[in-house]
Every structure is written in structure tokens, then in C-alpha cells.
FITORLUM-605441 format. One line per 5 residues: number of its first residue (from 1); their letters; for each residue x, y, z of C-alpha. Coordinates in pm, 1 decimal. Layout:
<sites>
NUM	A	X:Y:Z  ...
</sites>
This chain:
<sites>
1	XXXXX	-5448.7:1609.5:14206.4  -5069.8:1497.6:14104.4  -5218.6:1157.0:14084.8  -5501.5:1269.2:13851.4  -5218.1:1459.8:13677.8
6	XXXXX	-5461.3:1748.4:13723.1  -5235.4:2067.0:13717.1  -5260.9:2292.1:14072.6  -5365.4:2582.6:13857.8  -5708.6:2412.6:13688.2
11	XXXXX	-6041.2:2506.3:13827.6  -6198.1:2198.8:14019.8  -6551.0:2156.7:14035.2  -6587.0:1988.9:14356.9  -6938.7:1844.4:14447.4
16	XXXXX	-7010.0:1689.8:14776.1  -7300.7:1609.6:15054.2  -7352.7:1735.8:15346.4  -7371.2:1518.5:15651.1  -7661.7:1535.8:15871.5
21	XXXXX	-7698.2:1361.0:16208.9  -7864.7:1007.2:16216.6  -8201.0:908.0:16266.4  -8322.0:826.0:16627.9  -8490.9:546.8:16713.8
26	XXXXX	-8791.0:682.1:16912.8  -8972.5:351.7:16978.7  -9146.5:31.3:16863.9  -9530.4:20.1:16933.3  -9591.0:-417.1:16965.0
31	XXXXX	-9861.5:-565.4:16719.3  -9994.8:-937.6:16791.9  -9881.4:-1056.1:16477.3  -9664.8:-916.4:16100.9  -9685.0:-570.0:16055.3
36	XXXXX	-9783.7:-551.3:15667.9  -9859.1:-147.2:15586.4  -9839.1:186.5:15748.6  -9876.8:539.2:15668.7  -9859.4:871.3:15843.0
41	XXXXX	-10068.8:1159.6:15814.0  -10042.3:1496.0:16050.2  -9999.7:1333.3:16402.7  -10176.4:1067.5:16310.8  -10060.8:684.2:16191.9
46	XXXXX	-10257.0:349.1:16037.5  -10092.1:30.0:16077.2  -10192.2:-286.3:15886.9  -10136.0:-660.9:16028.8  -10125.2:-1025.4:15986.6
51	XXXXX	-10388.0:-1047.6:16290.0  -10662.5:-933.8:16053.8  -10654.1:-555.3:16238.5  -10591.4:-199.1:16174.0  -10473.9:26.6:16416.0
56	XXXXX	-10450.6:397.6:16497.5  -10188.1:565.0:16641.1  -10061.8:958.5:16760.3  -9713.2:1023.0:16706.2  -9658.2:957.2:17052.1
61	XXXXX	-9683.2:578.1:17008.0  -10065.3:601.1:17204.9  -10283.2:308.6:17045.3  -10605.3:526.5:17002.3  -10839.7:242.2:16850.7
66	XXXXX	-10834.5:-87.2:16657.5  -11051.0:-185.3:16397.9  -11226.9:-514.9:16326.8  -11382.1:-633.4:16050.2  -11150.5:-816.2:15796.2
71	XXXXX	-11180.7:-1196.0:15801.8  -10786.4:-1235.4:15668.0  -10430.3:-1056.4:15703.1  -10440.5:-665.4:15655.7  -10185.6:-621.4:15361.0
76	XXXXX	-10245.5:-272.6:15298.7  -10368.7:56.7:15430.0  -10431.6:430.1:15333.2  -10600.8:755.7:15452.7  -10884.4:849.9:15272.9
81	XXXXX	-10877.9:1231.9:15485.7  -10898.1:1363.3:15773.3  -11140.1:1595.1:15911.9  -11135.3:1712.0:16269.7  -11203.7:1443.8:16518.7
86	XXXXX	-11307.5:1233.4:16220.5  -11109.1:1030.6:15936.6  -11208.5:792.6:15648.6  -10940.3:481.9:15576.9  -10929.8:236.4:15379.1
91	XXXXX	-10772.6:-142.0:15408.6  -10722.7:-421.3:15190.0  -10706.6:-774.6:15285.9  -10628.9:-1159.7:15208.9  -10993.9:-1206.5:15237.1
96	XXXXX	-11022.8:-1085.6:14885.9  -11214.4:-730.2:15014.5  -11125.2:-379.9:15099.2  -11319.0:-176.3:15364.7  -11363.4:171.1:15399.7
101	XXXXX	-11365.4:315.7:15769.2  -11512.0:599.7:15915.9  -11344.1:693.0:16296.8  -11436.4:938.4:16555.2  -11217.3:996.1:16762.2
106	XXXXX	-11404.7:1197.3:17011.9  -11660.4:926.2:17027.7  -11406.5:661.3:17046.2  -11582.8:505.3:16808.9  -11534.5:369.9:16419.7
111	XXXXX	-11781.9:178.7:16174.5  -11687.3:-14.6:15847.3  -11901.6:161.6:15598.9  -11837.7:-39.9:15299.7  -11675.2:-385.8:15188.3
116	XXXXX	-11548.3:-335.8:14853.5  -11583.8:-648.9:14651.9  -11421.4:-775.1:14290.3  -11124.3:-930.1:14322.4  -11039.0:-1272.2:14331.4
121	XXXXX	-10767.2:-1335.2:14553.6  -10571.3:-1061.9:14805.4  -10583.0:-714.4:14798.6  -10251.5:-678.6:14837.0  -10164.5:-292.2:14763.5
126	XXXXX	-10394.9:1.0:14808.2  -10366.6:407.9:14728.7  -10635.0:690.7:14753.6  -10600.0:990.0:14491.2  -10538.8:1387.0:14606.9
131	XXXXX	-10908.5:1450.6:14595.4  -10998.1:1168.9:14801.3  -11279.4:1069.8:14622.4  -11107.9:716.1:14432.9  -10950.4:445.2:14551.5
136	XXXXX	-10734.4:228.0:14339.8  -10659.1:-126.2:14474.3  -10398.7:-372.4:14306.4  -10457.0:-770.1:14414.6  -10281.7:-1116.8:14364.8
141	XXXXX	-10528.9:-1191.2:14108.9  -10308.4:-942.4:13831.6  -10628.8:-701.8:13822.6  -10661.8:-350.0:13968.2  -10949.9:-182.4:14012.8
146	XXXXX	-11088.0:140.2:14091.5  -11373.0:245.3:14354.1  -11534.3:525.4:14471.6  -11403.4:638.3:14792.2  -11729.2:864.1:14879.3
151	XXXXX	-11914.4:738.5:15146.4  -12291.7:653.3:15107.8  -12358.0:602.5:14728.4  -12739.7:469.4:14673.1  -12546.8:221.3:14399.9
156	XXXXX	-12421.4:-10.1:14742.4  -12606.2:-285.4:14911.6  -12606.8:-418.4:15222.3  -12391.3:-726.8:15303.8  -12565.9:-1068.1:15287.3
161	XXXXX	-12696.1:-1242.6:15607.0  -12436.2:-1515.0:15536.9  -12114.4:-1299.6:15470.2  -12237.5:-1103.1:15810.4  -12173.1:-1457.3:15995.5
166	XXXXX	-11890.2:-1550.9:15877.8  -11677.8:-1245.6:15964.7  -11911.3:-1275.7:16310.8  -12040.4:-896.1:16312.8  -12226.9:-840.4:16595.6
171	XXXXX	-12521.2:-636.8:16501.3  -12732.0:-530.5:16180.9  -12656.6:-181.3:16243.5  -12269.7:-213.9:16155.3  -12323.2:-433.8:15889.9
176	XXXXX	-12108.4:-236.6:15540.8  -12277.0:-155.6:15246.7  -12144.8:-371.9:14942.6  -11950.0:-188.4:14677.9  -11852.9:-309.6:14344.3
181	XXXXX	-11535.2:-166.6:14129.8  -11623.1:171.7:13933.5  -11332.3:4.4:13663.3  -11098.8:-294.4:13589.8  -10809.6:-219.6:13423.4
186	XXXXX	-10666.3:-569.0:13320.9  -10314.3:-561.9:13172.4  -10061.4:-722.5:13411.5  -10034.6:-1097.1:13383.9  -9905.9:-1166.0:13778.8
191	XXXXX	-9979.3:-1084.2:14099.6  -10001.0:-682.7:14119.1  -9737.2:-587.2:14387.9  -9795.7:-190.6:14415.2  -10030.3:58.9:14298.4
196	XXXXX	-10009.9:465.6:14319.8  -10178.9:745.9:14204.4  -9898.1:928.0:13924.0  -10127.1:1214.1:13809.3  -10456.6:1328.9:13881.3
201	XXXXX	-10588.4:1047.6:13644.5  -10372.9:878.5:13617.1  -10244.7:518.2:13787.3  -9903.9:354.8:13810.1  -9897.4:-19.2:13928.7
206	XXXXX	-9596.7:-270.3:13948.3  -9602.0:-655.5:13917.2  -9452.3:-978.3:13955.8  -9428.7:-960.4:13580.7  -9123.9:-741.3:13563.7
211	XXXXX	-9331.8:-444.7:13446.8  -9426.3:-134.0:13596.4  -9746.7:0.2:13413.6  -9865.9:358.2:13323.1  -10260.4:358.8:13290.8
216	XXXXX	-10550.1:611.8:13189.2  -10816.2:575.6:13460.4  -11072.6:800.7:13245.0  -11015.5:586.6:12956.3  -10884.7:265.3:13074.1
221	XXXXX	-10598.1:277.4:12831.4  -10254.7:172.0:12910.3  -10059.3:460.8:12819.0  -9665.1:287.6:12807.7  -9498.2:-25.2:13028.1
226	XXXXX	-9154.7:41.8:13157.6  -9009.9:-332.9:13194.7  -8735.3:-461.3:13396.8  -8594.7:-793.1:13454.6  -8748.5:-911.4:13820.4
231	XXXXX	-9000.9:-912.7:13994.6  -9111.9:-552.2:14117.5  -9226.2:-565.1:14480.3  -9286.7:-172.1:14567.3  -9290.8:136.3:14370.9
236	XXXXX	-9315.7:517.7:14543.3  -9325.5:865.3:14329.5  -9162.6:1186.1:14439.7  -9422.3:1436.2:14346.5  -9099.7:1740.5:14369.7
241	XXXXX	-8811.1:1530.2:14104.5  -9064.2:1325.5:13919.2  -8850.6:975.8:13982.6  -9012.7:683.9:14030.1  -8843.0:434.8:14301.1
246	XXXXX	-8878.8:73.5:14250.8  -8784.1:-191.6:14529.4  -8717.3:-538.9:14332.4  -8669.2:-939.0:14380.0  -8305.0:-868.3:14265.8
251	XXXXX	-8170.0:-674.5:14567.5  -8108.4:-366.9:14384.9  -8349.4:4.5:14354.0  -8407.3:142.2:14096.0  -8479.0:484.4:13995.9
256	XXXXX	-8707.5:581.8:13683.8  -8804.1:879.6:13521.0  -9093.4:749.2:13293.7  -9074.4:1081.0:13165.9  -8748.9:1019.2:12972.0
261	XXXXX	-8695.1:1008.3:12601.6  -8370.9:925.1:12619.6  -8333.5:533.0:12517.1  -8369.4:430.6:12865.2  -8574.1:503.5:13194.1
266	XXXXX	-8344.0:379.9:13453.4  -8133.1:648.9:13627.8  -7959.6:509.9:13862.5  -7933.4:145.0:14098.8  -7926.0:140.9:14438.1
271	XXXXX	-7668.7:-164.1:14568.1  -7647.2:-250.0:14923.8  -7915.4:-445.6:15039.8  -7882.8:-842.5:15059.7  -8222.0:-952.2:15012.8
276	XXXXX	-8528.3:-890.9:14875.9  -8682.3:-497.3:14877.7  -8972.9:-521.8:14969.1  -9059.2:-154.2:15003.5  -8938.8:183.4:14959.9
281	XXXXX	-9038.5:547.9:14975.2  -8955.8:900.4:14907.9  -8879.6:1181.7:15115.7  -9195.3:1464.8:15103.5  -8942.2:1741.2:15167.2
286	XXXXX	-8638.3:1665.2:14987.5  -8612.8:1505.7:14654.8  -8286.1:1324.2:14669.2  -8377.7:1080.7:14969.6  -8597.8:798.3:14993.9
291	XXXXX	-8595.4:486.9:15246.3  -8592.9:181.4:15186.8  -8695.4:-214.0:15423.0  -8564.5:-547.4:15282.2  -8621.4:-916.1:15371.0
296	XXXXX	-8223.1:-868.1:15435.2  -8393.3:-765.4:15850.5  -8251.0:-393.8:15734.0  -8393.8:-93.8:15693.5  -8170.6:250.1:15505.8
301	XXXXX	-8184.9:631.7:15421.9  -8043.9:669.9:15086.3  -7952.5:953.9:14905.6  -7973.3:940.5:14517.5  -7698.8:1145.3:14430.5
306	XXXXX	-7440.5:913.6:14576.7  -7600.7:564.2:14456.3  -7334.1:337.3:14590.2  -7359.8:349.6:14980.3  -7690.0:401.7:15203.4
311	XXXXX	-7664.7:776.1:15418.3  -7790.4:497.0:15734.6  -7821.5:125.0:15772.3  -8026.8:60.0:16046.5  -7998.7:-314.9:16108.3
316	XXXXX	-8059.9:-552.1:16404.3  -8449.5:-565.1:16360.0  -8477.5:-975.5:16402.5  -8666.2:-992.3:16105.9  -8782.7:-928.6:15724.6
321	XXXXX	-8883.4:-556.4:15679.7  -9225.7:-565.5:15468.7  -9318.6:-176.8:15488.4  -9184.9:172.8:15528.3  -9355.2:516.6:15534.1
326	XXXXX	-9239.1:859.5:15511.1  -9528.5:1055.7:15503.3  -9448.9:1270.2:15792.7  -9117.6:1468.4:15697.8  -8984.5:1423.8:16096.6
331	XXXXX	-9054.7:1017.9:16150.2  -8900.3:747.2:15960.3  -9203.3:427.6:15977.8  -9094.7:53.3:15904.7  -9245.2:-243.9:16035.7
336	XXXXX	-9260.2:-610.4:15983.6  -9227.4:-971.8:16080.9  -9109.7:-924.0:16407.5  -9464.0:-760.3:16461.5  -9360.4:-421.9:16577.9
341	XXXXX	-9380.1:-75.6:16411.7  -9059.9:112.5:16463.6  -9049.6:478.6:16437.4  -8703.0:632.9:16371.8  -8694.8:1031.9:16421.9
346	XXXXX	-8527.4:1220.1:16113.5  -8258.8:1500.7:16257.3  -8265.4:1832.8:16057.3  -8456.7:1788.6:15782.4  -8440.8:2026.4:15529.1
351	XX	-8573.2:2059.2:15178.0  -8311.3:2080.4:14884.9
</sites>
């Protein structure tokens, strides 16, 4: 305080963070090639890879089923729901197509239901809305478009006898039904890196174009463009502070509140990474942490109120991170080029 010249009598206001134990690693669960996307629901986890695959796991790191059907790389998966013994997913792929999935798990069996068809190059990003009934898909071609997650429309057709032999399905009766976009909503001008659901009707996608974008989905109106200076790569939304995170080509994180009208949006940089971020998400229980993965081969737990230093750097992975999930509050999900998913256990979480 001398140093300060802050007399011994004044009031200090002192503000600091308490420290919780580290994450655990619990395990790595092997893929046979890049780990692209993964998300958690309940006790349940999807998994996305370069070996054209999706895969279901429990919590326990048990591979319960994998799905074929996708011609290309899996870049990106998401639940649809879950009900009982039986859930409804949904994939995108370099093949230019998303499929939805229906899996019973009690059967041990799963059936791609439809092949969702409209862009022109990879489906690279992917998210489902609360209601589970639209899908909103964000591709290397700079559109994103919007589908009807709702299995069984009369509006699809079945797949054509050619496009059956070229992915090499094995019988008529698991052939998908063809489905075609609902809406385009055609605004970026590069490759669209990330897509998510912001409000109930509303979609927020990033892009190689240095803008994150704020669209209508009822209209098909873009409703305001936040713009930055590199490319975006990942965005995530904290439904409890209302920040948007955004992982970028520059190194750096950066948080948004797109609800500001203050002159500018960006509250804060995030400074520690050395390459790349490709990914990042939010906490669901506590609004002031999010993880993030980085080409740099690390992955970190960050907490926003102290912007200059990670809470954890895990590091020694072997190779670029290209996804992270934090869906459920105890397991920290990353995976990437060194083709495993690792799962990290969270100590003490609790909700600030």
C-alpha cells in the first residue's frame, strides 16, 4: 500500500478468485483418423471424424455404436434429442450433405433417415435449436441454410439409385429420404466457420470474412454484423451472461456482447495461446469460464474476469486441437489431429 501511496486508514476494495483444483484427465477414447466435432448430452457423447464416421459414446469412454453413411470427413455434429433408448443426430460432412440419424440403443441399431442436400462444398459447422425441430448448417460455400429437423416430412424423396452406389449402401430399405433447405440466408462472402442458435429465431454465424453475423430466420433479414479484423474460426454463446466467445486466426479470444450500445462490442481479449483457435466454449453452469483448443497442440480453462492468464493449460497433446465441448458441466471434451477424444474431469464445479 506504501508503494501505491495508499494511506493504511483507506477502505480497499479487494477483488480476487478463488482457486479450484485442476481438471483430471480421465481418458482418451482412440478414433482411426482426426477427431473434427463432439458434443455431450446427459451420459451420452457424439464424436465426428476424418474417417467419414460418427460415434457414440457413455461417459464411461464405452463405444456404443458407429455410424456409416457419409462419403467424406465428418466436420460437425449435434444432438437433435434424446428420448429413452432412442436419439436423433445430426452430422455434416465434406461430401457437401448433412444426415439426420435415428439410434436405438436397445436395438443396437441406427438408420440415416435423411441426407440433407444444398450446399456446394463442406458442411463444415452444424447447430440444432431448443425445440429441436430446425437445424441450421453453415458450409465452405459462404451459405447457411436452414432444415427441418422433424423426421418423416411427405416434402422428402428418396435418394437416387446412383447416389445409393456411390456411398455403397447396402440395401433399399436404409436408403435416406432427400431433404432440401427450408431457407438460405446468403450474406457472408467466405467460407462460414461456425453457426449457433442466439435466440429462439434467431441465428448467429461467423466467417472467414472477419464478421460474425446476426440473422432473422423468420424473415431472412440480417439484423447487424459485428466485424473484426481475422478470420473467425469458432463462436459459442453463454445463454446465463449473454457474451459471445469468438476463437480467431489471430491467436487471441474475444469476448462480445452484441447487445452493447456502447461504441464497441468487444469486452475483453483472451492472450495466451500461440496458434490458431480453432474452437472454444462456455461453461453451462458458470458464466465466467469457457475453454478453449488451438492449433498451438493446447487446450485451457479460462476465466473471463482475469483475461491475461488461462485458470489451466493443458498441453502435451502431439497435435492441433480442432474441437472442444462443454456440454456436460463435470467433463471437459477436446479432440483432434492426433485422432483421440480426451475427456478431462472438472473438480468442484459450482455456478457463480
Amino acid at each position: 500500500m506504501e508503494e501505491k501511496g495508499i494511506s493504511s486508514e483507506t477502505v480497499v476494495e479487494i477483488e480476487y478468485f478463488e482457486k479450484h483444483p485442476a481438471p483430471t484427465p480421465e481418458g482418451s477414447l482412440l478414433h482411426d483418423d482426426w477427431v473434427s466435432s463432439v458434443q455431450g448430452l446427459k451420459d451420452r457423447i457424439i464424436t465426428g471424424s476424418y474417417d467419414n464416421t460418427v460415434r457414440m459414446w457413455n461417459t464411461q469412454g464405452e463405444n456404443l455404436m458407429t455410424l456409416s453413411y457419409h462419403s467424406d470427413p465428418v466436420k460437425c455434429v449435434s444432438w437433435i434429442k434424446k428420448d429413452g433408448e432412442t436419439s436423433l443426430l445430426v452430422s455434416g460432412s465434406h461430401d457437401q450433405t448433412l444426415v439426420i440419424w435415428e439410434v436405438n440403443e436397445e436395438k443396437q441399431t441406427y438408420q440415416a433417415l435423411h441426407s440433407c442436400r444444398g450446399h456446394a462444398r463442406s458442411v463444415d459447422t452444424v447447430a440444432v435449436d431448443k425445440s429441436g425441430t430446425k437445424i441450421c448448417s453453415g458450409s465452405f460455400d459462404s451459405m447457411i441454410k436452414i432444415w427441418s429437423a422433424v423426421p418423416g416430412t411427405t416434402e422428402d424423396k428418396s435418394e437416387r439409385i446412383e447416389d445409393q452406389h456411390k456411398k455403397k449402401i447396402r440395401s433399399e430399405k436404409n436408403q435416406p429420404l432427400t431433404r432440401t433447405p427450408l431457407l438460405t440466408l446468403d450474406g457472408h462472402r467466405e467460407a462460414v466457420s461456425s453457426v449457433l442458435w442466439y435466440k429462439n429465431n434467431e441465428v448467429c454465424s461467423a466467417s472467414w470474412d472477419h464478421t460474425i453475423q446476426l440473422w432473422d430466420v423468420e424473415s431472412g433479414v440480417q439484423k447487424s454484423t459485428l466485424t473484426g479484423t481475422k478470420v473467425f474460426l469458432s463462436i459459442a454463446h453463454s445463454e446465463s451472461c449473454g457474451l459471445l466467445a469468438s476463437g480467431n486466426a489471430d491467436r487471441h479470444i474475444r469476448i462480445w456482447d452484441p447487445r452493447s450500445s456502447e461504441g464497441t462490442v468487444v469486452k475483453s481479449s483472451l492472450s495466451h495461446h500461440n496458434g490458431w483457435v480453432t474452437t472454444v466454449d462456455w461453461s453451462r453452469v458458470n458464466p465466467n469460464q469457457l475453454i478453449s483448443g488451438s492449433y498451438d497442440q493446447t487446450f485451457k480453462l479460462w476465466d473471463i474476469r482475469s483475461p491475461k492468464a488461462p485458470l489451466y493449460n493443458m498441453s502435451g497433446l502431439g497435435d492441433k486441437v480442432l474441437t472442444v465441448n462443454w456440454n456436460i458441466p463435470e467433463l471437459l471434451l477436446f479432440g483432434g489431429a492426433d485422432n483421440c477424444l480426451h475427456v478431462f474431469r472438472s473438480a468442484e464445479i459450482i455456478p457463480r
